[in-house]
VODO-932217 format. One record per residue (C-alpha): y, z, x. Coordinates in Angstrom, 3 decimals. Each point is the difference from the previous one (the first is absolute). Layout:
residues N
+----------+----------+----------+
:       yy :       zz :       xx :
+----------+----------+----------+
:        Y :        Z :        X :
...
+----------+----------+----------+
This chain:
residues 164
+----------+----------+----------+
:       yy :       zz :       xx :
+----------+----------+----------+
:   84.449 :   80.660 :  122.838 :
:    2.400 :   -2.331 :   -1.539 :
:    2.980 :   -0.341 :   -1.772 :
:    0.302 :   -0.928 :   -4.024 :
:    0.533 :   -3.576 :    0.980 :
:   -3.309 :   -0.089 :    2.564 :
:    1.767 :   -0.422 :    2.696 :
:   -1.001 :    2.870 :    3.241 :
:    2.333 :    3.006 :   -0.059 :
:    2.068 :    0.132 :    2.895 :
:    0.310 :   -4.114 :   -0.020 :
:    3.634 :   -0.940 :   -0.773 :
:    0.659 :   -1.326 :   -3.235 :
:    2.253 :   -2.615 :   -1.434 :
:    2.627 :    0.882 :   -2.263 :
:   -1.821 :   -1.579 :   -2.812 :
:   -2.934 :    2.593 :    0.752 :
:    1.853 :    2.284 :    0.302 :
:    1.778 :   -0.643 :   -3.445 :
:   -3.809 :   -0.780 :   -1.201 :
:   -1.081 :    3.068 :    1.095 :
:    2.936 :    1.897 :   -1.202 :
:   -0.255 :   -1.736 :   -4.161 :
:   -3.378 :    1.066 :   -0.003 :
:    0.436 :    3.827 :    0.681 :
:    3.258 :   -0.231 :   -2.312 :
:   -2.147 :   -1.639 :   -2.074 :
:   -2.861 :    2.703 :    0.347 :
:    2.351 :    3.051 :   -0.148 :
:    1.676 :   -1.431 :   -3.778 :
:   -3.789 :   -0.211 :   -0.932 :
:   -0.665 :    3.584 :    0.989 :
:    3.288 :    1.201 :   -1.806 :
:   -0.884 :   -1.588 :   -2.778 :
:   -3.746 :    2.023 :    0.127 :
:    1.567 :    3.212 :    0.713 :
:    2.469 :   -0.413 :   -3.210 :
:   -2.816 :   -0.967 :   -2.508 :
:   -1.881 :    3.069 :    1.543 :
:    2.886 :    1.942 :   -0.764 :
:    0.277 :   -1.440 :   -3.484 :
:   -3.819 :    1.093 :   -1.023 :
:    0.892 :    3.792 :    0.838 :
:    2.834 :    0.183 :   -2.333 :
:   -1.696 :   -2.006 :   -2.683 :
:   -2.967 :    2.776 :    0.798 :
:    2.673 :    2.923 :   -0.327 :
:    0.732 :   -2.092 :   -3.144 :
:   -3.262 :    0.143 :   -1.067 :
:   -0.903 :    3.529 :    0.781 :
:    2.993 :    1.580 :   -2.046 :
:   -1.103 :   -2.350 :   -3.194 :
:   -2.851 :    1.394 :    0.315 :
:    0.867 :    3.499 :    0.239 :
:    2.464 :   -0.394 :   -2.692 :
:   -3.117 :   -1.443 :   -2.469 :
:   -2.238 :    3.032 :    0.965 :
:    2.777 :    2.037 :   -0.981 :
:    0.176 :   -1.421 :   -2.968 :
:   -3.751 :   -0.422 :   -1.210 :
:   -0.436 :    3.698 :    1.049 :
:    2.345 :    1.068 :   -2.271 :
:   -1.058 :   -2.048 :   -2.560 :
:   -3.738 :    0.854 :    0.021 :
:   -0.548 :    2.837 :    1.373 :
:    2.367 :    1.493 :   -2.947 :
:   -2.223 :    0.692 :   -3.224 :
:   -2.759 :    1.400 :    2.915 :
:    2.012 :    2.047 :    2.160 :
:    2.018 :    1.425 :   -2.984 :
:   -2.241 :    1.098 :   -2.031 :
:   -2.402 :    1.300 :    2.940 :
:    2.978 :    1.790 :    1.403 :
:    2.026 :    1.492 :   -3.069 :
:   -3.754 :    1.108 :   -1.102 :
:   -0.528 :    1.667 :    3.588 :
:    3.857 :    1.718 :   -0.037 :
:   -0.943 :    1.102 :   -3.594 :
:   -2.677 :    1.819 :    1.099 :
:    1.159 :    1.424 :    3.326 :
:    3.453 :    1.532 :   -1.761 :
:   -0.594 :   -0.254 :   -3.419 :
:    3.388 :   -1.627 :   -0.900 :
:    0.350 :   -2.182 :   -2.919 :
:   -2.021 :   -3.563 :   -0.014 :
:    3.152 :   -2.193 :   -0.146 :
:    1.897 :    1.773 :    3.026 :
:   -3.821 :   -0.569 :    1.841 :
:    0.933 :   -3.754 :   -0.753 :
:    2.813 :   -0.598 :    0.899 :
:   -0.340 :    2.252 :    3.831 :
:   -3.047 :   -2.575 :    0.144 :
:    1.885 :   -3.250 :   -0.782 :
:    2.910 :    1.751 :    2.755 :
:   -2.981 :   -0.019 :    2.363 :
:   -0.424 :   -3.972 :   -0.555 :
:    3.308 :   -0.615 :   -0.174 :
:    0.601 :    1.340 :    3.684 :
:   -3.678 :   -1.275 :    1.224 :
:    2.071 :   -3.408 :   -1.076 :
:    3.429 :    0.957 :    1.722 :
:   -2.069 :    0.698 :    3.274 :
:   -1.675 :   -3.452 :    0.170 :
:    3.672 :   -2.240 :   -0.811 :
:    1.596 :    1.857 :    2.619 :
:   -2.971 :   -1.234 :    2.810 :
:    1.146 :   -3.445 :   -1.697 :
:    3.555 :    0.739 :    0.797 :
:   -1.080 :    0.779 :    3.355 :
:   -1.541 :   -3.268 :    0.228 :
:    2.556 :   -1.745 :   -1.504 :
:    2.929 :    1.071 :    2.048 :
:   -2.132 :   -1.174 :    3.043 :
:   -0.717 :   -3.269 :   -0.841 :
:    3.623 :   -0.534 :   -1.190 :
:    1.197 :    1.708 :    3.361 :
:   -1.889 :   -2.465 :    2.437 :
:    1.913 :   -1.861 :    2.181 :
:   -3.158 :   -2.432 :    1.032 :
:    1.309 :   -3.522 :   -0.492 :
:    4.258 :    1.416 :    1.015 :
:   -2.009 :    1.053 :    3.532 :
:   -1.686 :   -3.386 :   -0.029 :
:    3.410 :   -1.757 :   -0.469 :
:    1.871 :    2.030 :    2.410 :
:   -2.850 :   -0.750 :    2.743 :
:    0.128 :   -3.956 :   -0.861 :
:    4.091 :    0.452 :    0.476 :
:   -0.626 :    1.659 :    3.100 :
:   -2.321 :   -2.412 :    1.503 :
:    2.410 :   -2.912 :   -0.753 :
:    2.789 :    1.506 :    1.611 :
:   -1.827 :    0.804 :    3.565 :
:   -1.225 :   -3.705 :    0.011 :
:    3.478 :   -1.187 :   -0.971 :
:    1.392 :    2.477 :    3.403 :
:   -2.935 :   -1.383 :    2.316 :
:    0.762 :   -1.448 :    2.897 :
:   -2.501 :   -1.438 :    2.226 :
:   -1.152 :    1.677 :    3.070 :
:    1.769 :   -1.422 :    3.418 :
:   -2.268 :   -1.566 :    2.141 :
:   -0.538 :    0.366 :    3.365 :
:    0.333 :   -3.139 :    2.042 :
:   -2.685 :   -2.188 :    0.767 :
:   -0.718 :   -1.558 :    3.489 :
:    0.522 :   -3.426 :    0.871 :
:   -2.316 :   -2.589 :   -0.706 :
:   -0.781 :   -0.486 :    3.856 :
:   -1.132 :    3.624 :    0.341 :
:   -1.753 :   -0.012 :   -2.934 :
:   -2.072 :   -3.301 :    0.824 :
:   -2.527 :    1.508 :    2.594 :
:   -0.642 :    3.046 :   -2.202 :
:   -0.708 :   -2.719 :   -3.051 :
:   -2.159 :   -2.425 :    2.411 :
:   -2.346 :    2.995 :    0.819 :
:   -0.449 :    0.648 :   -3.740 :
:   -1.093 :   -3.029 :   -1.234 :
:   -2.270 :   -0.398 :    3.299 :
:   -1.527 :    3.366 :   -0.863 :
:   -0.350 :   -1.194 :   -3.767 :
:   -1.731 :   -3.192 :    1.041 :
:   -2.690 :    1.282 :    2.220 :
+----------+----------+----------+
C-alpha cells in the first residue's frame, strides 16, 4: 500500500509530499463537491420538469376530454335524474373542471419542492466548511526520532537483507 505520491505508507515524508499529497486530496475533494452540486442541480431541474408536465396534462385534459366527457356525462345525468339537458352540462363540465383542479395542485406539489431544495446552499455550506477545518489544521506533533548512530545498525541490516 502506498501513499498518493507512491511513496510506502508509514515512510516519512518531506514537506513538499506532504503538501503534494495534501493539493491533490484538496484538489480531489473540490472535484467531488463540484459532482455532488451538479447532481443536486439535475433533481431540481427534474422537479422542474415533472410539475411542467403535470401542469400540461392538466391542461390538455381539460381541453380534450371536454366535448367527450360533457356530452357523455350530461347525457348519462339526464337519464339517471331526468333534470333538464343544460343543467346535465354544465354538472359535467364541473366534473372536468375539478378532474383539472386535481392534476395543477400535484403540479403545485411539485413545484413547491423543487423551489424548496436547498441542494447546491448544502453544497456551498459543505465547501465553506471544508475550507475552514484546513485553514484550523495543525500538523500532528511528532514523536522524536533516534539518533543517527542508533539508527545505523538497524539500517545496515536492511539493506543487507535487501541485497541477498
Amino acid at each position: 500500500m502506498s501513499a498518493p505520491d507512491g511513496s510506502p505508507v508509514g515512510a516519512e515524508r518531506s514537506i513538499g509530499q506532504l503538501f503534494a499529497s495534501a493539493t491533490t486530496e484538496l484538489s480531489s475533494l473540490v472535484h467531488d463537491e463540484i459532482a455532488l452540486a451538479k447532481a443536486q442541480l439535475k433533481q431540481d431541474v427534474r422537479r422542474g420538469a415533472t410539475s411542467g408536465g403535470a401542469f400540461t396534462v392538466a391542461a390538455a385534459v381539460l381541453l380534450f376530454s371536454l366535448p367527450m366527457l360533457n356530452f357523455a356525462l350530461a347525457y348519462g345525468i339526464r337519464t339517471w335524474s331526468g333534470w333538464n339537458l343544460a343543467i346535465c352540462f354544465l354538472l359535467s363540465f364541473a366534473a372536468n373542471v375539478l378532474v383539472a383542479a386535481v392534476l395543477a395542485l400535484i403540479g403545485l406539489v411539485f413545484a413547491k419542492k423543487a423551489k424548496q431544495s436547498q441542494g447546491p446552499q448544502k453544497v456551498a455550506a459543505s465547501v465553506k466548511e471544508t475550507a475552514n477545518v484546513l485553514q484550523k489544521a495543525k500538523p500532528h506533533p511528532r514523536s522524536e526520532t533516534p539518533a543517527l548512530e542508533d539508527r545505523a545498525p538497524q539500517a545496515i541490516e536492511a539493506v543487507a537483507r535487501s541485497s541477498s
